[in-house]
Each structure stands twice: as C-alpha cells, then as structure tokens.
PDBQT receptor file of N, H, CA, C and O in Angstrom, charges set to zero:
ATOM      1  N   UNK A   1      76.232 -93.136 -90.343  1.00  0.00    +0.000 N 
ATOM      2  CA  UNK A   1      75.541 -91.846 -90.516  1.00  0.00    +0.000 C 
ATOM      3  C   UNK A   1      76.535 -90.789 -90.990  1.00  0.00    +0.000 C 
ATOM      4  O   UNK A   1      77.413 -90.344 -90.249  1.00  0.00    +0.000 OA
ATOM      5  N   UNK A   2      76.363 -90.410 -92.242  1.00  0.00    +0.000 N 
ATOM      6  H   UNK A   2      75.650 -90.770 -92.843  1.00  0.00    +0.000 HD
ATOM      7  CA  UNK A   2      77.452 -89.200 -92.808  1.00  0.00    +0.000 C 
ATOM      8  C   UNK A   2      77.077 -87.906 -91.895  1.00  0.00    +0.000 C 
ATOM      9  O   UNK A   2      76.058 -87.940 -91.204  1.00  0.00    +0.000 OA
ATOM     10  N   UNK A   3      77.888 -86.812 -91.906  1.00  0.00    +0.000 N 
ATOM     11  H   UNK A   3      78.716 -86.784 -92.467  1.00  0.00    +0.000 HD
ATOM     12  CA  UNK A   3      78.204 -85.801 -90.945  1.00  0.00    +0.000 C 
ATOM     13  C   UNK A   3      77.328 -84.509 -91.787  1.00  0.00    +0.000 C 
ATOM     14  O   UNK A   3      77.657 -84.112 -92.904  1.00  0.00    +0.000 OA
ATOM     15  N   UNK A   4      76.383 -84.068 -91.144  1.00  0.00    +0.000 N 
ATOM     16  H   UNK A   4      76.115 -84.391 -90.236  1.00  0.00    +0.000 HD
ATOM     17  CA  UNK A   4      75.620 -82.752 -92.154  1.00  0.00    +0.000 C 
ATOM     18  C   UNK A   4      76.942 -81.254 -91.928  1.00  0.00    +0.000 C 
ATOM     19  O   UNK A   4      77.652 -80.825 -91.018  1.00  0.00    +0.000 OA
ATOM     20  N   UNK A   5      76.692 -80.961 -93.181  1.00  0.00    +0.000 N 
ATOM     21  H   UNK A   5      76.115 -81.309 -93.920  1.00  0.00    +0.000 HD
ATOM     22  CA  UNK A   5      77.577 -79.186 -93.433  1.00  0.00    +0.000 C 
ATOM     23  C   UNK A   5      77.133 -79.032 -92.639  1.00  0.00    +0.000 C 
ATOM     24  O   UNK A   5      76.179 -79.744 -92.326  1.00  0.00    +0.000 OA
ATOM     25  N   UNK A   6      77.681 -77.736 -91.635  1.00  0.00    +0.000 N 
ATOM     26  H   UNK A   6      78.456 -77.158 -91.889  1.00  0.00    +0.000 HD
ATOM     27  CA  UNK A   6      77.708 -76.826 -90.815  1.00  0.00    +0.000 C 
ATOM     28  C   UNK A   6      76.652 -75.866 -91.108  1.00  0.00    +0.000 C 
ATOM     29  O   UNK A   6      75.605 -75.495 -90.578  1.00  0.00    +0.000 OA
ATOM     30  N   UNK A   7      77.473 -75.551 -92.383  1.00  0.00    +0.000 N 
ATOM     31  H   UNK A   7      78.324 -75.852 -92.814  1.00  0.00    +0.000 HD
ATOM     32  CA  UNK A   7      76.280 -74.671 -93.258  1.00  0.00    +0.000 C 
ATOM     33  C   UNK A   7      74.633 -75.140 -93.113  1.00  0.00    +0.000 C 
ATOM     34  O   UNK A   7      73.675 -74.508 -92.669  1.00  0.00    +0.000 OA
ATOM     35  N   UNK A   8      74.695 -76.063 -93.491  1.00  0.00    +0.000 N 
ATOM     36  H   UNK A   8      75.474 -76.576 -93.851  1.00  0.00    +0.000 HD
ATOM     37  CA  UNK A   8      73.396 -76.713 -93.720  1.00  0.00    +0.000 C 
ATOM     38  C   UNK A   8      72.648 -76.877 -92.248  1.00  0.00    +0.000 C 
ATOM     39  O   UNK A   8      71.451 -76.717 -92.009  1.00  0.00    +0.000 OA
ATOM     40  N   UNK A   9      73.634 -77.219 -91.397  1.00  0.00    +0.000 N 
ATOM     41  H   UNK A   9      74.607 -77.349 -91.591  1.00  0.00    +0.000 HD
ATOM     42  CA  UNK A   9      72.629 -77.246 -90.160  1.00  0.00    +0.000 C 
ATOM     43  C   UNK A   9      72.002 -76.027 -89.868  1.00  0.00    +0.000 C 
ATOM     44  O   UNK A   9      70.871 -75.705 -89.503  1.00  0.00    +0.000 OA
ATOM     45  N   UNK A  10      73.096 -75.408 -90.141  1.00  0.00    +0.000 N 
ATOM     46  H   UNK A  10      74.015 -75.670 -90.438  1.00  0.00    +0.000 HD
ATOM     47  CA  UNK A  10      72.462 -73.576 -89.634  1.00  0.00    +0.000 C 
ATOM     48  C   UNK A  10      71.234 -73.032 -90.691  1.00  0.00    +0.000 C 
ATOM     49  O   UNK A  10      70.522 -72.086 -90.353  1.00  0.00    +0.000 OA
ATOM     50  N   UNK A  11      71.121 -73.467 -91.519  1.00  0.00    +0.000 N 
ATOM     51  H   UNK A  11      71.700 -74.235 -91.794  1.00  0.00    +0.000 HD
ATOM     52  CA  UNK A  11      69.996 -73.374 -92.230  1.00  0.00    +0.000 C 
ATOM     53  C   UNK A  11      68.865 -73.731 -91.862  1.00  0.00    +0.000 C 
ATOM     54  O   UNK A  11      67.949 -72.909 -91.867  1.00  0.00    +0.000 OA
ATOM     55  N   UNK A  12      68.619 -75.309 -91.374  1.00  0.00    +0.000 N 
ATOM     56  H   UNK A  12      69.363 -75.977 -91.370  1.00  0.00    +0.000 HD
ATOM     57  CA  UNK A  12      67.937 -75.771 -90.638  1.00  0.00    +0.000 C 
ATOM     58  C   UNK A  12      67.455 -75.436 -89.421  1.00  0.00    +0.000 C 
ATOM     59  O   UNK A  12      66.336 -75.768 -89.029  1.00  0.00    +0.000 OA
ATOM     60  N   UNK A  13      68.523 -74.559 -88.565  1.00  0.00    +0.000 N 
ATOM     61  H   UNK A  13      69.432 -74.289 -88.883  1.00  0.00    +0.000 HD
ATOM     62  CA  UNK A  13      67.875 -74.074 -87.524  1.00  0.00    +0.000 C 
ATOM     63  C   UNK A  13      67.065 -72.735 -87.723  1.00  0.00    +0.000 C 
ATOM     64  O   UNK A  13      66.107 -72.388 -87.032  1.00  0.00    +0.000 OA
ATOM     65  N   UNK A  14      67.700 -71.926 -88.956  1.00  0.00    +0.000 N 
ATOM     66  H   UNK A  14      68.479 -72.207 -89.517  1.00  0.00    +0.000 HD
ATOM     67  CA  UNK A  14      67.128 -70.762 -89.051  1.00  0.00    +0.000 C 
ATOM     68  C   UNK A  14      65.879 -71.064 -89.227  1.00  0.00    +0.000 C 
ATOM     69  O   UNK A  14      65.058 -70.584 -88.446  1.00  0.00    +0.000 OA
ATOM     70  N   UNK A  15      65.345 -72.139 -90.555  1.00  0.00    +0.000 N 
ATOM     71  H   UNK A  15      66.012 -72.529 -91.190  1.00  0.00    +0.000 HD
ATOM     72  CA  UNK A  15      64.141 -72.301 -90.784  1.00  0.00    +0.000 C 
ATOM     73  C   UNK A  15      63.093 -73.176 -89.844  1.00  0.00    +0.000 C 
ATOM     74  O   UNK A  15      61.895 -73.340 -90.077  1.00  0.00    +0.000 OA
ATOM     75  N   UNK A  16      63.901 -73.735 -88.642  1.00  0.00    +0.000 N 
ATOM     76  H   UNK A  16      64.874 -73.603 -88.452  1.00  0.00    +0.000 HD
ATOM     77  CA  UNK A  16      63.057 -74.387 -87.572  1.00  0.00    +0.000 C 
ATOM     78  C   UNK A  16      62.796 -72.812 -86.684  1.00  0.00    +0.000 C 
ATOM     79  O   UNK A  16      61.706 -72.253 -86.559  1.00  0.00    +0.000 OA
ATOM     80  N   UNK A  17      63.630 -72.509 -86.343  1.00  0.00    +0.000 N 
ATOM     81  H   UNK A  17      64.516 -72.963 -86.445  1.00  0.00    +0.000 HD
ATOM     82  CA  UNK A  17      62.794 -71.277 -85.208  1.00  0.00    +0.000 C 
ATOM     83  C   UNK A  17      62.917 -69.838 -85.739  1.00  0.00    +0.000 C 
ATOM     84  O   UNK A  17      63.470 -69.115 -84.910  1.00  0.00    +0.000 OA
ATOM     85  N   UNK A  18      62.466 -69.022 -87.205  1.00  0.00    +0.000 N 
ATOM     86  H   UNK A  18      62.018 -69.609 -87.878  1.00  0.00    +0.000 HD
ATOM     87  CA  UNK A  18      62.431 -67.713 -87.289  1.00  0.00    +0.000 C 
ATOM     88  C   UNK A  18      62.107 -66.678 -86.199  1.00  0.00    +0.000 C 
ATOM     89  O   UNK A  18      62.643 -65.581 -86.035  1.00  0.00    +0.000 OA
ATOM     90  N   UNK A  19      61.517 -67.020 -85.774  1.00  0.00    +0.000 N 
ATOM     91  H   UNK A  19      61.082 -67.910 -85.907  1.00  0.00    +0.000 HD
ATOM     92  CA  UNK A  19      60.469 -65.874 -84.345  1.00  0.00    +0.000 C 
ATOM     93  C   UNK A  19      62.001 -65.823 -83.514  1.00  0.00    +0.000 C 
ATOM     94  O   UNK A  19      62.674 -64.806 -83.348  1.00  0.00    +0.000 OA
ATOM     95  N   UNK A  20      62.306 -67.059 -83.101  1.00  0.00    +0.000 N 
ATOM     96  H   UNK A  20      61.760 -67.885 -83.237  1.00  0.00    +0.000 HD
ATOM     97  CA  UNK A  20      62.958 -66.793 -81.757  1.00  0.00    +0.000 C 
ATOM     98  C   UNK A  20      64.584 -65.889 -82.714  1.00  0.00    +0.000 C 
ATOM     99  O   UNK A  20      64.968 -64.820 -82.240  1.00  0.00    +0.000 OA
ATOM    100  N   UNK A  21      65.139 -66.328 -83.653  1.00  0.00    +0.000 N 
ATOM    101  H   UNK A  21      64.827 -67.197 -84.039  1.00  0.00    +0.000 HD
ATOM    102  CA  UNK A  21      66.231 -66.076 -84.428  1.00  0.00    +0.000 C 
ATOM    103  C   UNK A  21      66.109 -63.849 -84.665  1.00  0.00    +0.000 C 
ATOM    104  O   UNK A  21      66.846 -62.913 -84.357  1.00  0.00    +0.000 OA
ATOM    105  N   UNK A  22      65.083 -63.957 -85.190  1.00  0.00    +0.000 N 
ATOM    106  H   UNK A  22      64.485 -64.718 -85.441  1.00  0.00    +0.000 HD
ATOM    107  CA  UNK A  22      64.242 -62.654 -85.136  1.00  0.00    +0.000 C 
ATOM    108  C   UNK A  22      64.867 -62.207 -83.995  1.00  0.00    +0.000 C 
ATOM    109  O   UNK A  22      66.032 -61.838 -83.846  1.00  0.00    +0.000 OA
ATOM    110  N   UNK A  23      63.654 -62.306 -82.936  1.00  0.00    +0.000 N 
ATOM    111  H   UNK A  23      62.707 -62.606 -83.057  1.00  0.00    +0.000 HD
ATOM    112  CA  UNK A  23      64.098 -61.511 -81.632  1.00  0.00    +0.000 C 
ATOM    113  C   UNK A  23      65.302 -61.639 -81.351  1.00  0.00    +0.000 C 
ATOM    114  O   UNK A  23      65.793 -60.765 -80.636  1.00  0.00    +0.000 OA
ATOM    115  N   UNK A  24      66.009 -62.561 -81.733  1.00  0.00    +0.000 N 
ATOM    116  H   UNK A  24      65.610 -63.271 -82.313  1.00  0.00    +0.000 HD
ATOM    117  CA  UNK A  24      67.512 -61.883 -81.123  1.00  0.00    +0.000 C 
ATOM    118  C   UNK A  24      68.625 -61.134 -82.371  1.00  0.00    +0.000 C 
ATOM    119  O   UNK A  24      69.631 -60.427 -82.414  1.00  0.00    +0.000 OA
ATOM    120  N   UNK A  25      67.852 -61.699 -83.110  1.00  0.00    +0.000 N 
ATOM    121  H   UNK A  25      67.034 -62.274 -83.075  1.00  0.00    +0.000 HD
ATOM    122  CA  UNK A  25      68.841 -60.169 -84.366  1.00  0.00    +0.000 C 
ATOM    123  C   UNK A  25      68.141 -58.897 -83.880  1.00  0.00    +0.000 C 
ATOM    124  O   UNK A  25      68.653 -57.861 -84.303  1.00  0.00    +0.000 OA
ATOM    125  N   UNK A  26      67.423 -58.804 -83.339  1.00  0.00    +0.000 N 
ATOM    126  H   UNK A  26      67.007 -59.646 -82.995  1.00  0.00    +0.000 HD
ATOM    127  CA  UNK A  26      66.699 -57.368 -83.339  1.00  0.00    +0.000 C 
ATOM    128  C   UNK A  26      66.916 -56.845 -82.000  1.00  0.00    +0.000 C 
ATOM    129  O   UNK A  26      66.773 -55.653 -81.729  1.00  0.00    +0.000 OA
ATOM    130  N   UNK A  27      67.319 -57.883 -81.027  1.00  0.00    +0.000 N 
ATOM    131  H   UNK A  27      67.435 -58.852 -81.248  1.00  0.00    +0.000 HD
ATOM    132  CA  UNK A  27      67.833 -57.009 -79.569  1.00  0.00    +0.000 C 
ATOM    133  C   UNK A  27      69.203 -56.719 -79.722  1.00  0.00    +0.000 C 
ATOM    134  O   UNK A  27      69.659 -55.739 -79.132  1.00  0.00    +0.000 OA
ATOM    135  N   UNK A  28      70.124 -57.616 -80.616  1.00  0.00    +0.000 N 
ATOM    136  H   UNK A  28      69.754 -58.412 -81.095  1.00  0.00    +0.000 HD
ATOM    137  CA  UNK A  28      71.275 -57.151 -81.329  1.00  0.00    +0.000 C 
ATOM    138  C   UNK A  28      71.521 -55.819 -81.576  1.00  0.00    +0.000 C 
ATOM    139  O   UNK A  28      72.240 -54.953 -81.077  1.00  0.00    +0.000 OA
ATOM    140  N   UNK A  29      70.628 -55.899 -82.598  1.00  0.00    +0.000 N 
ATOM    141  H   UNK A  29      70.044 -56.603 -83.003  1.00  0.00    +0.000 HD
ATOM    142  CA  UNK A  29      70.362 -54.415 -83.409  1.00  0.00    +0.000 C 
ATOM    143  C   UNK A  29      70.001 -53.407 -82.496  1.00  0.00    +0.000 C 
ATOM    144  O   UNK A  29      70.486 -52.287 -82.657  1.00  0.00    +0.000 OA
ATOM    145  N   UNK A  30      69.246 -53.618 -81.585  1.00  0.00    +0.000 N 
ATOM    146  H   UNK A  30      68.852 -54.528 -81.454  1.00  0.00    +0.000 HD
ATOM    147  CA  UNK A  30      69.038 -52.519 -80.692  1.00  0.00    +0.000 C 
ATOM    148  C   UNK A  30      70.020 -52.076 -79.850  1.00  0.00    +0.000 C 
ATOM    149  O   UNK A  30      70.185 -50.886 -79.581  1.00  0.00    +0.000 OA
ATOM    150  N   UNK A  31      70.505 -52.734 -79.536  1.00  0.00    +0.000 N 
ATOM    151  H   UNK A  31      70.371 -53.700 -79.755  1.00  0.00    +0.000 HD
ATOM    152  CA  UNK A  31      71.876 -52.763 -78.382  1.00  0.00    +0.000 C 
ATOM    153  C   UNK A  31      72.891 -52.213 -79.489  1.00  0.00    +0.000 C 
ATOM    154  O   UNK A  31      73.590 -51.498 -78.770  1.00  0.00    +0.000 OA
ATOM    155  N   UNK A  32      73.336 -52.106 -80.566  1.00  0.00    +0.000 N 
ATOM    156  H   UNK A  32      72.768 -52.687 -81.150  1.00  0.00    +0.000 HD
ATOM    157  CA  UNK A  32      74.162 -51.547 -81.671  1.00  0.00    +0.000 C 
ATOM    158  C   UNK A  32      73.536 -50.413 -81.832  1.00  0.00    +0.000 C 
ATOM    159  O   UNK A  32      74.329 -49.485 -81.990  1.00  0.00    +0.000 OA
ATOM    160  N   UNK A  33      72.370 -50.092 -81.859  1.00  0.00    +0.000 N 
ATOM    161  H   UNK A  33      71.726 -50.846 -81.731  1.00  0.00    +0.000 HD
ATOM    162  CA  UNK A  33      71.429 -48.527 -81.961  1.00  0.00    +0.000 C 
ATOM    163  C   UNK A  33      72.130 -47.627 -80.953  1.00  0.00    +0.000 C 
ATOM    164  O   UNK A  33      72.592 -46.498 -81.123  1.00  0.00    +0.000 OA
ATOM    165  N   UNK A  34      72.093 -48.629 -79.525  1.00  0.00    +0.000 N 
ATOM    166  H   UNK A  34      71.718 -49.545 -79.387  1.00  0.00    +0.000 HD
ATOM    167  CA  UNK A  34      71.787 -47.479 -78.515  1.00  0.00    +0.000 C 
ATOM    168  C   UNK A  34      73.898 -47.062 -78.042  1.00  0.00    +0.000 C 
ATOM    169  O   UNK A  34      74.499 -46.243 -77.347  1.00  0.00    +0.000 OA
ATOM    170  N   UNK A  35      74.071 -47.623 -78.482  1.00  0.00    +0.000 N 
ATOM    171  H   UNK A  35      73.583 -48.288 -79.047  1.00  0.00    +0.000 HD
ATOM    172  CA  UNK A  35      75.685 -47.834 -78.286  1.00  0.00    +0.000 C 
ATOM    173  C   UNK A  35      76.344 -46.412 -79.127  1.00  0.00    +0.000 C 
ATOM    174  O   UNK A  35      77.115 -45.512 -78.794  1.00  0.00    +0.000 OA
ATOM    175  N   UNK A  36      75.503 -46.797 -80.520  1.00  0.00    +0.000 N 
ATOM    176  H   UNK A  36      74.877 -47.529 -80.790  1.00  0.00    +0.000 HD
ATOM    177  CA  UNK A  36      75.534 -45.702 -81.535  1.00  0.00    +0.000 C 
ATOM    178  C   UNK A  36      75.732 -44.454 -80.656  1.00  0.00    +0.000 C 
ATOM    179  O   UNK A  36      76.679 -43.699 -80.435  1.00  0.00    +0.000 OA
ATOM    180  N   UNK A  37      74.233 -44.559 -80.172  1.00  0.00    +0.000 N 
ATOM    181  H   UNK A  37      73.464 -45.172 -80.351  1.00  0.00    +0.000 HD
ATOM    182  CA  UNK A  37      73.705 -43.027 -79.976  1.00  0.00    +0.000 C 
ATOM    183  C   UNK A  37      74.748 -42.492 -78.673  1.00  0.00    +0.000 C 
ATOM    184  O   UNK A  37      75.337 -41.412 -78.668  1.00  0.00    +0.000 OA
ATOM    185  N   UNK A  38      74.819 -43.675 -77.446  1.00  0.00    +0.000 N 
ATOM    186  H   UNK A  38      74.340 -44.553 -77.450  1.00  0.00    +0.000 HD
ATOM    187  CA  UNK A  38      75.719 -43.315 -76.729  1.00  0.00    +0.000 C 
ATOM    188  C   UNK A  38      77.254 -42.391 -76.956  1.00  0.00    +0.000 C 
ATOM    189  O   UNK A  38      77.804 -41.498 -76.312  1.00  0.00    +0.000 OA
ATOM    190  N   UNK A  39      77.591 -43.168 -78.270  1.00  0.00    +0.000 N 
ATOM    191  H   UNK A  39      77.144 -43.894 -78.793  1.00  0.00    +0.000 HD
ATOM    192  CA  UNK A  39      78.933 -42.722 -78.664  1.00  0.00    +0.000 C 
ATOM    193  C   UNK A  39      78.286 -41.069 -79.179  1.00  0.00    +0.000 C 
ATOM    194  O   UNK A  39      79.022 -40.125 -78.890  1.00  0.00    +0.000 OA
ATOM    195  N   UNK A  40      77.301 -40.823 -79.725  1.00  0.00    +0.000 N 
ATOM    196  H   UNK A  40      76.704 -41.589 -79.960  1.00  0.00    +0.000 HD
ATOM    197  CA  UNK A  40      76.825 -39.392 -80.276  1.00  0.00    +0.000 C 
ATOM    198  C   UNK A  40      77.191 -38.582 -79.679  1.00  0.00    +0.000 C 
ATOM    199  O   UNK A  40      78.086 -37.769 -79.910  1.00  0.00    +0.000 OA
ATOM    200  N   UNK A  41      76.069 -38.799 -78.223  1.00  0.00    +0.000 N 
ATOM    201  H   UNK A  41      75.342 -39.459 -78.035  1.00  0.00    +0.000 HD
ATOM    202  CA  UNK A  41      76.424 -38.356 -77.065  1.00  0.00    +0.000 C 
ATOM    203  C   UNK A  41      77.215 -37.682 -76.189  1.00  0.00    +0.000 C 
ATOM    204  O   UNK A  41      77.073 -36.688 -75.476  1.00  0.00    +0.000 OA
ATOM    205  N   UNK A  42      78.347 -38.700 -76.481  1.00  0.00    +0.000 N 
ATOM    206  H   UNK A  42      78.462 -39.507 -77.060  1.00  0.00    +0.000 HD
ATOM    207  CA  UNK A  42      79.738 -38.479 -75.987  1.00  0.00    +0.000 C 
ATOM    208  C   UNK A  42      80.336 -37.213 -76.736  1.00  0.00    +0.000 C 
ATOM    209  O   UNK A  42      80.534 -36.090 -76.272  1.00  0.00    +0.000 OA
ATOM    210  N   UNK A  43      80.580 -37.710 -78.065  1.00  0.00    +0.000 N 
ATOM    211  H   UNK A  43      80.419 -38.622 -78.441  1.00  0.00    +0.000 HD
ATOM    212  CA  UNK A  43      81.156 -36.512 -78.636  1.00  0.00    +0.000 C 
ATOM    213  C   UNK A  43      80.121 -35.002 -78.951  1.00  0.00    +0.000 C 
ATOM    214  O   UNK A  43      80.611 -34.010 -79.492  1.00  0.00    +0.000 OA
ATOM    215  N   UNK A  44      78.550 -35.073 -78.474  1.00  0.00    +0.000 N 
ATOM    216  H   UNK A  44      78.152 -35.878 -78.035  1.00  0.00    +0.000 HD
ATOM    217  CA  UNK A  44      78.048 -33.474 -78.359  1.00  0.00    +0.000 C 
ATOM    218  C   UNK A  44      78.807 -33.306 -77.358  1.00  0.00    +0.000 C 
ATOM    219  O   UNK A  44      79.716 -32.532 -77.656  1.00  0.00    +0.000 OA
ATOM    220  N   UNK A  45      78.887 -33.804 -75.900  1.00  0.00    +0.000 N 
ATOM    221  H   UNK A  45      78.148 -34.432 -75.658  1.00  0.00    +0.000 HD
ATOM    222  CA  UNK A  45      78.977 -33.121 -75.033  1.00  0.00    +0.000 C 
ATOM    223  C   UNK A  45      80.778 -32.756 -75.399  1.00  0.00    +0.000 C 
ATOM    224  O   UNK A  45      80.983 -31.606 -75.788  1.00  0.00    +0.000 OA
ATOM    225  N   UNK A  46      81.993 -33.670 -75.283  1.00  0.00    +0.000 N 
ATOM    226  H   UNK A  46      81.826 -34.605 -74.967  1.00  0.00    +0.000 HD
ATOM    227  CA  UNK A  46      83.148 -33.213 -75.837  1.00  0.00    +0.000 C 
ATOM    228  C   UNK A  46      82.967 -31.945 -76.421  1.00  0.00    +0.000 C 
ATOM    229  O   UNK A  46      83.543 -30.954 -75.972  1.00  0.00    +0.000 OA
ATOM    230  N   UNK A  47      82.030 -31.895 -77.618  1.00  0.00    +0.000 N 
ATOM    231  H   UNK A  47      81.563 -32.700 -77.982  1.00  0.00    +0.000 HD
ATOM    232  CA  UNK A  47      82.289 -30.823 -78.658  1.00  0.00    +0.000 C 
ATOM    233  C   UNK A  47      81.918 -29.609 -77.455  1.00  0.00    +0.000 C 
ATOM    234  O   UNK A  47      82.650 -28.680 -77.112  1.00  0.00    +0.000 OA
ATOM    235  N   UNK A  48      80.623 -29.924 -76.976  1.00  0.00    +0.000 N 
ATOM    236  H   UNK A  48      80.029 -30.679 -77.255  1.00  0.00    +0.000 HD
ATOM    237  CA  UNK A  48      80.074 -28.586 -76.164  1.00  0.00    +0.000 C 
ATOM    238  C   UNK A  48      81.328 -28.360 -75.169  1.00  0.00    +0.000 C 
ATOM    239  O   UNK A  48      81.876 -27.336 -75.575  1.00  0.00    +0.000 OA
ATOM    240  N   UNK A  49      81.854 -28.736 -74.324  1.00  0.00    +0.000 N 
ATOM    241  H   UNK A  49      81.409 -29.568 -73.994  1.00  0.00    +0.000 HD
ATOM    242  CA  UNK A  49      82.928 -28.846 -73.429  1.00  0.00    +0.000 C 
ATOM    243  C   UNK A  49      84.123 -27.874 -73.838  1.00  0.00    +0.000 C 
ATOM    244  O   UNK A  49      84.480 -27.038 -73.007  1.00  0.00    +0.000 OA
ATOM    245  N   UNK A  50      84.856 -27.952 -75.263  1.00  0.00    +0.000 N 
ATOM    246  H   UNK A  50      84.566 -28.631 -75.937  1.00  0.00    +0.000 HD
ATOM    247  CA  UNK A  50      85.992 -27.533 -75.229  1.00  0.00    +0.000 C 
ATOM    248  C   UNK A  50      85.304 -26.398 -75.906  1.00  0.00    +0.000 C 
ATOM    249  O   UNK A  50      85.943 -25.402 -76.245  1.00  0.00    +0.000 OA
TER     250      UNK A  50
C-alpha cells in the first residue's frame, strides 16, 4: 500500500466533514475577535488613565 500526501489527506478530510471544519474556523475566529477587542480595551482605558 503506497503512503497518501499529507496534503492530500487533509483535503480529504476537509471535504469529508465541512460543517464540523466550519465550526471550528469560526470559534477560532471568534476567540481572535474577542482578544482583538480585549487588547482595544486595554489601550482606551491606558489612554483614558494617563
């Protein structure tokens, strides 16, 4: 049995489960949103502070 690309498997999985692949790029993304905003946050209040 020859050995499948790496590449290629990961292809295969993307196109076996989109939905589940989805939801977790997108709780990703959310968790990178809110991190964002956290850091915003930080520096209004800094700015308001000094």
């Amino acid at each position: 049995m020859k050995q499948w690309p790496l590449a290629l498997l990961n292809e295969l999985m993307v196109m076996m489960q989109p939905a589940h692949l989805r939801k977790a790029f997108k709780s990703v993304r959310l968790a990178h949103e809110r991190d964002t905003l956290r850091a915003e946050l930080v520096r209004v209040k800094l700015s308001l502070q000094s």
